[in-house]
MIPAKOL-337720 format. One record per residue: residue in three letters; x, y, z of N, C-alpha, C in turn; chain. Coordinates in pm, whole numbers, plus 50000, padded with zeros to 5 digits. Layout:
BEGIN
R   rest   n_east   n_north    n_up   ca_east   ca_north   ca_up   c_east   c_north    c_up   kette
R    ala        X         Y       Z         X          Y       Z        X         Y       Z       A
...
REM end
This chain:
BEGIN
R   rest   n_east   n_north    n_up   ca_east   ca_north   ca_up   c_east   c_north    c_up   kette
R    unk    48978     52176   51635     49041      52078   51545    49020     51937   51599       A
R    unk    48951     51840   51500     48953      51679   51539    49098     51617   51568       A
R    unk    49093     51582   51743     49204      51478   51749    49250     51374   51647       A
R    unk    49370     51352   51578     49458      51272   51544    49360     51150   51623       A
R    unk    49342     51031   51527     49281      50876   51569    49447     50812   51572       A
R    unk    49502     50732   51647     49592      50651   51606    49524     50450   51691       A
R    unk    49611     50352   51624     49594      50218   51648    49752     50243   51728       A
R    unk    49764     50174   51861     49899      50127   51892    49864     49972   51878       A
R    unk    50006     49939   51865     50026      49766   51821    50146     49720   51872       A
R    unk    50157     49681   51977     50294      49578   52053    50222     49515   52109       A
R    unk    50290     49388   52118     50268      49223   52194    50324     49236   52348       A
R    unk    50367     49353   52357     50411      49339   52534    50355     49446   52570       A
R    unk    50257     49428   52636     50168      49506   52724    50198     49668   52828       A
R    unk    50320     49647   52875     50344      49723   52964    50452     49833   52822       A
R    unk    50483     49795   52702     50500      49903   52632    50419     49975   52547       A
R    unk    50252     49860   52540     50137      49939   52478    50090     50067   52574       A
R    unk    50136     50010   52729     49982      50093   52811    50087     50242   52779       A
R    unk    50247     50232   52775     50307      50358   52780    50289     50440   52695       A
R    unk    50255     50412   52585     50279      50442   52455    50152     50482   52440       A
R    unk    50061     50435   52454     49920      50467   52510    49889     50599   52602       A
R    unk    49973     50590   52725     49956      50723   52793    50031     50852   52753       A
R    unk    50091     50813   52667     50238      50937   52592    50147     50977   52482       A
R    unk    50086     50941   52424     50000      50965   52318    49863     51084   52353       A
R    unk    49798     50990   52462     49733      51096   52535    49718     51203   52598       A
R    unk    49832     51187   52642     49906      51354   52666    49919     51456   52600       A
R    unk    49959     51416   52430     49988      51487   52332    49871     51523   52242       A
R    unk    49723     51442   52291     49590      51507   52244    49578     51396   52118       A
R    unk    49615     51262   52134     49598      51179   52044    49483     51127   52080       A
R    unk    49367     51058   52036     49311      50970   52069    49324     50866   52016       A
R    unk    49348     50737   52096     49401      50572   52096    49256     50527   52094       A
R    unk    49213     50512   51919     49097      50380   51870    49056     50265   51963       A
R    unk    49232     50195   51961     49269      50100   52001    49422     50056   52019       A
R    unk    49401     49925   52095     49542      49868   52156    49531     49730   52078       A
R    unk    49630     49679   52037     49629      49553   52018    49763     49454   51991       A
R    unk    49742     49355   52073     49887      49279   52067    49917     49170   51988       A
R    unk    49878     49157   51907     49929      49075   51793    49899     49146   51632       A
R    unk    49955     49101   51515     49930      49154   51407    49793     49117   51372       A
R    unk    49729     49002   51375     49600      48977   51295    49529     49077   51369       A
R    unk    49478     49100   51532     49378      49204   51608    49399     49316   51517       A
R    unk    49578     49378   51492     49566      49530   51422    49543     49496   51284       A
R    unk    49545     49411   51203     49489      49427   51099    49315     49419   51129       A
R    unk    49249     49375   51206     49064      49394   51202    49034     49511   51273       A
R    unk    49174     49581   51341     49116      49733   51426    49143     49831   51330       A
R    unk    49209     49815   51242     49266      49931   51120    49162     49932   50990       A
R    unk    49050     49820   50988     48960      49789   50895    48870     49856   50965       A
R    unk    48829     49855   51107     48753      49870   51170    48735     50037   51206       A
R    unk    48832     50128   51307     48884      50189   51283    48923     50327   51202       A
R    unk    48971     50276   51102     49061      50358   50968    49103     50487   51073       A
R    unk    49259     50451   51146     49285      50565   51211    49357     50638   51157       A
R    unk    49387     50741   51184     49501      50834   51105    49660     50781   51130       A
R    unk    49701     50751   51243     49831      50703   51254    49829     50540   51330       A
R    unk    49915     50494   51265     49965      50329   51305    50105     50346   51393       A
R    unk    50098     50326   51512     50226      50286   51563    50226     50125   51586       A
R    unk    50302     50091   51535     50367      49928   51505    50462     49905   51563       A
R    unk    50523     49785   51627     50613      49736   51656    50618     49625   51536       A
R    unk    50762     49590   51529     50824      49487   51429    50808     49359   51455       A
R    unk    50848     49314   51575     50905      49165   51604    50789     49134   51667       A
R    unk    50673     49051   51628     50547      48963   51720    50555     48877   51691       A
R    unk    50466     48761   51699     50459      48625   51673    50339     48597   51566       A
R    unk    50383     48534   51482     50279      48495   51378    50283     48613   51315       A
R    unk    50240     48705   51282     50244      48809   51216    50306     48937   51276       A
R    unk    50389     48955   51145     50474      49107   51236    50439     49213   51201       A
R    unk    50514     49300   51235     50476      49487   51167    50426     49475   51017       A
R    unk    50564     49403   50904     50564      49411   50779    50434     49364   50739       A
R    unk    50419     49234   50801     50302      49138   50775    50169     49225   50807       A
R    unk    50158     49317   50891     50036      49366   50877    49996     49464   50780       A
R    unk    50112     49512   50727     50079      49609   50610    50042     49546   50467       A
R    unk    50106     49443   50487     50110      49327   50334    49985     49321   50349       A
R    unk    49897     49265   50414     49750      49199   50447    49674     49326   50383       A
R    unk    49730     49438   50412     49625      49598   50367    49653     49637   50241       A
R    unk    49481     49653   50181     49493      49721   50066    49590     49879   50074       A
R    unk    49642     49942   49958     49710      50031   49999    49624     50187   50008       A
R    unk    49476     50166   50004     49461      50266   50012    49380     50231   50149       A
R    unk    49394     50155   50223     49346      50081   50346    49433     50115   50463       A
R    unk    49586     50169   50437     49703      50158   50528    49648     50282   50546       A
R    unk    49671     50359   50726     49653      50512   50752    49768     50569   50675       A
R    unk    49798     50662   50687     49826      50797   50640    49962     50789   50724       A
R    unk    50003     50792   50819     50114      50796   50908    50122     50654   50956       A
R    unk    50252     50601   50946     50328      50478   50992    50415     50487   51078       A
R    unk    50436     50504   51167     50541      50493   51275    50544     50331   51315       A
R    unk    50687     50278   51295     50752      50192   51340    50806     50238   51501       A
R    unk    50750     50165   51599     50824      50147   51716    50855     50013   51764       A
R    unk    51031     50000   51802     51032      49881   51829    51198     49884   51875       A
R    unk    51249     49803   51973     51362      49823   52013    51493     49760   51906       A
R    unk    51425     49726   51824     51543      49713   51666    51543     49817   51602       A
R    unk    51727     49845   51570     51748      49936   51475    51752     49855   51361       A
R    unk    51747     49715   51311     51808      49662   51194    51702     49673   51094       A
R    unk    51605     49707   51134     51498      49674   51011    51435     49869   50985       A
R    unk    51531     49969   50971     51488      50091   50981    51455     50080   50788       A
R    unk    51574     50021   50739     51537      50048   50567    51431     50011   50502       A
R    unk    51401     49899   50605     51314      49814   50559    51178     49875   50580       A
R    unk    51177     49939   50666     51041      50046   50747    51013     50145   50605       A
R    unk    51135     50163   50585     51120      50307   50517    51114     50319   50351       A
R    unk    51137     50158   50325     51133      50116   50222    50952     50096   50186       A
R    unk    50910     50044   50297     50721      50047   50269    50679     50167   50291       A
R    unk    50744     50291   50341     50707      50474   50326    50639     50472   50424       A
R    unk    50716     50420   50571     50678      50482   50715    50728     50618   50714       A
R    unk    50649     50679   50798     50676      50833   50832    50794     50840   50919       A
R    unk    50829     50749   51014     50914      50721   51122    50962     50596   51144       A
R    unk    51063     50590   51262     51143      50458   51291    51156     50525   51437       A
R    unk    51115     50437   51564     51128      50505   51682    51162     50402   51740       A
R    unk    51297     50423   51852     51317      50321   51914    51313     50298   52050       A
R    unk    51258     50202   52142     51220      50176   52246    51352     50183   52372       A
R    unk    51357     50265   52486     51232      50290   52487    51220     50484   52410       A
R    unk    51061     50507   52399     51065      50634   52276    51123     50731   52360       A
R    unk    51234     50826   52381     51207      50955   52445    51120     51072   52404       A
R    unk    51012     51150   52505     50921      51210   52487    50952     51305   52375       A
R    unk    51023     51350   52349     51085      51461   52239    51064     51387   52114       A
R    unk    51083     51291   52077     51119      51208   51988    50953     51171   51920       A
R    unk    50905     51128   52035     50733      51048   51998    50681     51205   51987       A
R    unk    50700     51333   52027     50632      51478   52022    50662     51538   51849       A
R    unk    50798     51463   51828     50824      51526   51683    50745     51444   51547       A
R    unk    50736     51297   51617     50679      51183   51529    50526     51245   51518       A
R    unk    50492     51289   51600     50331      51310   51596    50294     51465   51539       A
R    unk    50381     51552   51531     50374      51669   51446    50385     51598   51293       A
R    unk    50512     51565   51277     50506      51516   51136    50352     51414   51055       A
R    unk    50364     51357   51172     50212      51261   51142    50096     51368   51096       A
R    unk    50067     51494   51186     49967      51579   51154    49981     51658   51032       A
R    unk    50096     51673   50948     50131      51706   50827    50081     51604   50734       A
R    unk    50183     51519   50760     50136      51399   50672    49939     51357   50653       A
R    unk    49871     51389   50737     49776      51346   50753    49652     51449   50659       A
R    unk    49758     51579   50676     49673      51674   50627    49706     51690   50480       A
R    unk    49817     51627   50434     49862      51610   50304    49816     51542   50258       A
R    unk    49757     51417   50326     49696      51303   50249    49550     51406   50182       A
R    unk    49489     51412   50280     49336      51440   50322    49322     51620   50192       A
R    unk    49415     51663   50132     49424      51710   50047    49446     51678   49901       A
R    unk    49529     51626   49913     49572      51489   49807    49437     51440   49735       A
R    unk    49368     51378   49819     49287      51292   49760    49157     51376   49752       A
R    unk    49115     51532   49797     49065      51592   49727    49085     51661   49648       A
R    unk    49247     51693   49572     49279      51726   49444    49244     51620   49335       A
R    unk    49290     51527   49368     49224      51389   49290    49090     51382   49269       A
R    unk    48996     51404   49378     48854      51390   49337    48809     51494   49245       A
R    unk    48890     51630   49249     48838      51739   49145    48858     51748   49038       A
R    unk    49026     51655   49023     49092      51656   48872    49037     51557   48787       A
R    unk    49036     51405   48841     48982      51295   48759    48863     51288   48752       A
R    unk    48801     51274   48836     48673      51290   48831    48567     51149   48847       A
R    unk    48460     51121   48783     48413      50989   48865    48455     50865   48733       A
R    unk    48555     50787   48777     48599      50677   48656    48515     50558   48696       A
R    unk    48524     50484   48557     48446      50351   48583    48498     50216   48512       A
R    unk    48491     50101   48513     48527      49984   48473    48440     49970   48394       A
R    unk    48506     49910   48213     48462      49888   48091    48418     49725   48093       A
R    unk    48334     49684   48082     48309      49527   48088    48207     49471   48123       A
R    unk    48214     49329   48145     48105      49264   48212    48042     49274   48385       A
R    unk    47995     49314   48417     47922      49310   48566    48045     49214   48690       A
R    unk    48090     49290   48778     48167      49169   48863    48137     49039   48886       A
R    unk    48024     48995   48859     47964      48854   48903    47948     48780   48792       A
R    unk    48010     48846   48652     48046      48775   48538    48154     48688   48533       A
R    unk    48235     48605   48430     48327      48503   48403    48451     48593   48351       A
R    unk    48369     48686   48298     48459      48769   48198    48553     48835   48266       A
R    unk    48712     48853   48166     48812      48944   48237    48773     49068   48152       A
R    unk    48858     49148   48195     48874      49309   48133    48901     49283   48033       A
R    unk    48818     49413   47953     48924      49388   47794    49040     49592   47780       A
R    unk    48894     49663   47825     48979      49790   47841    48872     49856   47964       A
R    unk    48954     49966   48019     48910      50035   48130    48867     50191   48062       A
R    unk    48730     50251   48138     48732      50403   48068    48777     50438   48189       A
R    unk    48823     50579   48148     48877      50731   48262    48770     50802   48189       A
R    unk    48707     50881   48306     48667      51018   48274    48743     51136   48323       A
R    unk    48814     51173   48221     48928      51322   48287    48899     51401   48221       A
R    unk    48881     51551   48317     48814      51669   48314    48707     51702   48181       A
R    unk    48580     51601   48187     48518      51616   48103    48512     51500   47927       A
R    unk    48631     51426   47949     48645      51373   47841    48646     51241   47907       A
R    unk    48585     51168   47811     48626      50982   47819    48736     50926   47727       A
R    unk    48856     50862   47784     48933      50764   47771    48919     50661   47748       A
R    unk    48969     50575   47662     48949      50446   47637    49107     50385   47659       A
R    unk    49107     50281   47791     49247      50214   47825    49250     50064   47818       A
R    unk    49284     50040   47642     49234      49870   47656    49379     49825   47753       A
R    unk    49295     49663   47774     49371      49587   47906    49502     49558   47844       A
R    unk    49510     49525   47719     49602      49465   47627    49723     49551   47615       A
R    unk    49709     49688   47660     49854      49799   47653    49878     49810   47780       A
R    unk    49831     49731   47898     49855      49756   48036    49996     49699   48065       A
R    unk    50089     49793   48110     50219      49713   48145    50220     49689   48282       A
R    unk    50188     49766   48404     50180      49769   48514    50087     49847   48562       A
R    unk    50017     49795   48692     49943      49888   48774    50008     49964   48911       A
R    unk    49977     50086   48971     50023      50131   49065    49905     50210   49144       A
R    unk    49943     50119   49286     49869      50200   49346    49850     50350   49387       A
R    unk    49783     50394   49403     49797      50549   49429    49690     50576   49513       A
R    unk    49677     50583   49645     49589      50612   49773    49419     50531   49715       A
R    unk    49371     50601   49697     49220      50609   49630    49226     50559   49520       A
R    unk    49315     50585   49445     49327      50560   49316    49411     50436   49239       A
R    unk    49416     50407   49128     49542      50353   49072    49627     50401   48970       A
R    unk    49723     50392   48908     49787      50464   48823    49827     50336   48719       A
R    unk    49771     50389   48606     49756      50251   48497    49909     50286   48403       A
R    unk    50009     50252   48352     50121      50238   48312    50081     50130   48161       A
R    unk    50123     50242   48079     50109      50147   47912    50201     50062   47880       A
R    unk    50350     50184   47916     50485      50158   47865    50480     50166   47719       A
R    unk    50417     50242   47680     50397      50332   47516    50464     50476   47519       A
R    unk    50513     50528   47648     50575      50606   47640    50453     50751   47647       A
R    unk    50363     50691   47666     50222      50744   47719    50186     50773   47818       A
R    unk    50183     50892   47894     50181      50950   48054    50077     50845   48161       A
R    unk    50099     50797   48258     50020      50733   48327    49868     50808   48344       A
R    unk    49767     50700   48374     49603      50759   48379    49579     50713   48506       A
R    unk    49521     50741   48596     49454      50740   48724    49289     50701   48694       A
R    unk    49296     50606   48711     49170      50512   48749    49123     50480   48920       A
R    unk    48999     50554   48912     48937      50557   49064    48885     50399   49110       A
R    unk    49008     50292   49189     48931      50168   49169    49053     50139   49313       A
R    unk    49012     50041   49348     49077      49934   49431    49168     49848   49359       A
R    unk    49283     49788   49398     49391      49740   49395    49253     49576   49345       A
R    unk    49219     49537   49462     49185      49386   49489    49006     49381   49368       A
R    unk    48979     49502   49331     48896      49515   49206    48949     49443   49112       A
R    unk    49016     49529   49045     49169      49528   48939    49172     49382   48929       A
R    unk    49264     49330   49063     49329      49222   49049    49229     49084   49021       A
R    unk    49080     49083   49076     48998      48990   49046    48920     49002   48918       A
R    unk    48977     49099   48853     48893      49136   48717    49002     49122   48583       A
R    unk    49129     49094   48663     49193      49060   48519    49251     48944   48496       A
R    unk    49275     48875   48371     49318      48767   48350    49430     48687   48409       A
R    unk    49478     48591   48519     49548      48576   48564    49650     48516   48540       A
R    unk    49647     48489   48381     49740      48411   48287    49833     48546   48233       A
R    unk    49784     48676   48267     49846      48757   48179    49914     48877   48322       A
R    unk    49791     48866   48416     49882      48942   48517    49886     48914   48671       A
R    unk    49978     48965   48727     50021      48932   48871    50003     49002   48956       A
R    unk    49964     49035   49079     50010      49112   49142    50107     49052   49250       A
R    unk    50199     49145   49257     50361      49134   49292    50400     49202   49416       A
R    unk    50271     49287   49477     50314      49372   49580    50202     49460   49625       A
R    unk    50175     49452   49730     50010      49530   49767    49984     49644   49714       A
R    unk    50118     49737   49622     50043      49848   49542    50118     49802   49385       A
R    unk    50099     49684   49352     50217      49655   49181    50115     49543   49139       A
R    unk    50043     49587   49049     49986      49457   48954    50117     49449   48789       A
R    unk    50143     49373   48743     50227      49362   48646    50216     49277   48550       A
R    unk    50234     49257   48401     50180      49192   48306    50313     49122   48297       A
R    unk    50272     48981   48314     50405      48897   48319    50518     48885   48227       A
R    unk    50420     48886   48090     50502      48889   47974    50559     48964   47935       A
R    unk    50589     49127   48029     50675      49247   47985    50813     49220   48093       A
R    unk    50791     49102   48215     50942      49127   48267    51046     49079   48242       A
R    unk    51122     49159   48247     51283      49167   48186    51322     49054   48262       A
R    unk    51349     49168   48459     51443      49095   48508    51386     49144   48633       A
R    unk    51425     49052   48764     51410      49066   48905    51557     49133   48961       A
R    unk    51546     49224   49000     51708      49282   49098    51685     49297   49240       A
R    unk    51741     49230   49327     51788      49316   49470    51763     49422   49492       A
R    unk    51652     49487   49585     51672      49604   49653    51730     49598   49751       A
R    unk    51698     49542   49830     51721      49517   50013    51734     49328   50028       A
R    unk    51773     49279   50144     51706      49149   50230    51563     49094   50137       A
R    unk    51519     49234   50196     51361      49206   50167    51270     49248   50067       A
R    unk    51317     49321   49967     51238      49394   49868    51355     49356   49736       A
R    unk    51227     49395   49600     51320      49322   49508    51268     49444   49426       A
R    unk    51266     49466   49303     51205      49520   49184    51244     49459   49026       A
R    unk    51098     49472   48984     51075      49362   48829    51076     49479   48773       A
R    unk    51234     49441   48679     51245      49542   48542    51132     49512   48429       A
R    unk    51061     49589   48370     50989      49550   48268    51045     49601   48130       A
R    unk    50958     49570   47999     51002      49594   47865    51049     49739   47883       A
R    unk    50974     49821   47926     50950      49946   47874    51093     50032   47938       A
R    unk    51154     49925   48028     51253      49996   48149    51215     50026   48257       A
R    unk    51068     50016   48288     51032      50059   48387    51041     49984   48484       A
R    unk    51028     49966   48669     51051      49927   48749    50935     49906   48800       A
R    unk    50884     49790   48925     50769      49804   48997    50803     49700   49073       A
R    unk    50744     49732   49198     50825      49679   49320    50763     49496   49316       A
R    unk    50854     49406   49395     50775      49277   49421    50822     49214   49553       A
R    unk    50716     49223   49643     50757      49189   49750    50842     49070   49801       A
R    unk    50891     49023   49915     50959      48867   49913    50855     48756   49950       A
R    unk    50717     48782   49970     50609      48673   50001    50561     48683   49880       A
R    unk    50596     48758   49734     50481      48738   49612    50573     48663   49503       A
R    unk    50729     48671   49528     50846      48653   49463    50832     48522   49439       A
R    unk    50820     48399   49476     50849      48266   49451    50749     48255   49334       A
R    unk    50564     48272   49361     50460      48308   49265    50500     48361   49143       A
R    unk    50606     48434   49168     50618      48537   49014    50753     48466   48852       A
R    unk    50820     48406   48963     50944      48312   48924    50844     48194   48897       A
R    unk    50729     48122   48945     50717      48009   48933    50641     48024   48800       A
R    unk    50546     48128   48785     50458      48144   48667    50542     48201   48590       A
R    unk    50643     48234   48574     50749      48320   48448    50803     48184   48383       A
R    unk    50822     48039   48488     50894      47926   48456    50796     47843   48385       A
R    unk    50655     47863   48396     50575      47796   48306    50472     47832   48226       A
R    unk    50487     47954   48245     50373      48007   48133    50410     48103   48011       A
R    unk    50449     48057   47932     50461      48116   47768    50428     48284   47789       A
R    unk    50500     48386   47721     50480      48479   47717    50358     48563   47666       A
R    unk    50222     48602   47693     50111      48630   47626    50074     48762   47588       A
R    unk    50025     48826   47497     50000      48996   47479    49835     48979   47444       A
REM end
């Protein structure tokens, strides 16, 4: 069986090298070490390991901040938060870390984090070959990327048939690993489109949509209302009732264009 790849990430050295040798013990192999957030965001591009252990609190960029920066089908598979704060556990678990470990780790603790990780890892790595068998190979309806033009509709090819998903019934996008999950709000089951988040988002009109959160593109003119999740997380009610998350670095952007741009379909 291929060793588990993991990235460790703390800014204080003498808790990387530990965390580093506790890992190795347990038949992990460590990609890499790195002490600030920007290094683990170019070792996780670089990389693509199976598990992220993160610490929270760095300078210039923190734990959260390095996940924001990643496409979501870019983030590994297992997230472990390590870090000697308990205050930010909801907040961990609110972006769908596997774990919250606190410094310093006891060996029992980092032994159970890394079983679960090997589940998780093997769930993914199934996942996304049920996906490749069910949907099948999808493609973008339109002009060439190096055109002016936005989307007008997207095809799906599912199990044999072509879909037609104009842009104009799009209420929200969701990420989904590999994939995205296109939302009408017609009361019409979501479609899985094989594309990138940062595709999507440079291919559609930016008068009509936002993206609000590294896996939430959203059509401005369907939101209701912004509510409180946490400190740090919010969610935009839309027409349909539906919910989709908006982070607190996309939030000011989303209020500022709701305050001046006319509602459009």
């Amino acid at each position: 069986m291929t060793p588990l790849r993991a990235i460790v990430v703390d800014d204080e050295p003498l808790a990387r090298a530990d965390l580093t040798a506790e890992l190795r013990t347990l038949g992990v192999d460590v990609a890499a070490e790195c002490a600030d957030g920007f290094a683990a965001v170019d070792a996780i591009l670089r990389e693509r390991p199976d598990i992220l252990l993160l610490d929270v609190a760095m300078p210039e960029l923190d734990g959260f901040g390095v996940l924001e920066r990643l496409e979501p089908e870019e983030v590994p598979p297992a997230v472990i938060f390590v870090t000697a704060y308990d205050a930010h556990a909801l907040r961990a678990f609110g972006v769908h870390a596997l774990d919250y470990l606190l410094k310093p780790v006891p060996t029992e603790r980092l032994t159970e984090a890394i079983t679960r990780a090997e589940r998780r890892v093997a769930e993914a790595a199934a996942h996304r070959a049920a996906l490749d068998a069910s949907v099948g190979e999808s493609a973008l309806h339109g002009a060439p990327p190096s055109a002016e033009l936005y989307l007008t509709q997207l095809l799906i090819r599912e199990r044999g048939a072509t879909l037609i998903v104009p842009v104009r019934e799009l209420e929200w996008i969701e990420a989904d690993s590999y994939y995205v999950r296109l939302h009408t709000g017609n009361g019409s089951r979501p479609r899985l489109l094989r594309e990138r988040m940062s595709v999507l988002e440079a291919r559609l009109d930016p008068a009509q949509f936002l993206r609000t959160h590294r896996s939430a593109i959203v059509r401005t003119s369907s939101v209701r209302a912004i509510r409180p999740v946490t400190r740090y997380e919010h969610r935009i009610v839309l027409a349909s009732g539906a919910e989709a998350p908006l982070s607190r670095e996309r939030r000011p952007r989303l209020e500022a264009l709701l305050a001046t741009t006319a509602p459009r379909r």
